[in-house]
C-alpha positions as CSV (number, residue, x, y, z in Angstrom):
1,X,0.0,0.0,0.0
2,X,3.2,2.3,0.8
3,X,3.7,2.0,-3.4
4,X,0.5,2.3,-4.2
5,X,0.0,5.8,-2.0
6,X,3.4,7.2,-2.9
7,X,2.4,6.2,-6.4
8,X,-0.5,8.3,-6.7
9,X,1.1,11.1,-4.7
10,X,3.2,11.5,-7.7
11,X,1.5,10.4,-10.8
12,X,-2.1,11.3,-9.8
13,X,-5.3,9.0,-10.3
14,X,-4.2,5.8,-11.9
15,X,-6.3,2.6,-12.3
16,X,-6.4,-0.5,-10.6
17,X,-5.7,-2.6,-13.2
18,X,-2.7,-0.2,-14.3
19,X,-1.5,-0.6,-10.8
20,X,-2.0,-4.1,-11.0
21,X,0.5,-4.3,-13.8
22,X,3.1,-1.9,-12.3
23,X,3.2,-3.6,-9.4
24,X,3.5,-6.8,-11.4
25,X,6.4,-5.3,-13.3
26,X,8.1,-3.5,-10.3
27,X,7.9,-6.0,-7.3
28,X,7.2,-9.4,-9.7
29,X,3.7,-9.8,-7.7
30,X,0.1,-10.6,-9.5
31,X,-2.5,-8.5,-7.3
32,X,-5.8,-8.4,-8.8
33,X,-6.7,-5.2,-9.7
34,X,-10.2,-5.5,-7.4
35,X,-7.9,-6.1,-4.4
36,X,-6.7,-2.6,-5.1
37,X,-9.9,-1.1,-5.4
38,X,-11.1,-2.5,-1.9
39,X,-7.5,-1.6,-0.1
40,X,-7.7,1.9,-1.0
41,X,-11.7,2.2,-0.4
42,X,-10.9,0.7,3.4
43,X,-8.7,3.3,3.7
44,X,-10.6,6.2,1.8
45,X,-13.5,4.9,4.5
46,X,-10.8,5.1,8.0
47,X,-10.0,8.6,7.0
48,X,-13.8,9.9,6.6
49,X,-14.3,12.0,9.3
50,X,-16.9,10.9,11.5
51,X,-20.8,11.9,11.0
């Protein structure tokens, strides 16, 4: 997730499946792209602010 963030820090919004290929490429690792989608929602979700 550390990639992922620093990532999109730097390149902007990206896709999951383009993530899933970079990391694929970078770190040799097959992460489906919908495991992306859900890591970053849980932590779009802890960083709401509370209602």
């Amino acid at each position: 997730m550390a990639f992922i963030k620093d990532y999109l820090n730097e390149h902007g919004a990206t896709g999951a499946r383009r993530l899933a290929r970079i990391i694929q490429e970078e770190f040799g690792l097959s992460v489906h792209p919908r495991s992306i989608e859900r890591a970053l929602a849980r932590k779009k979700k802890r960083q709401a602010p509370p209602a």
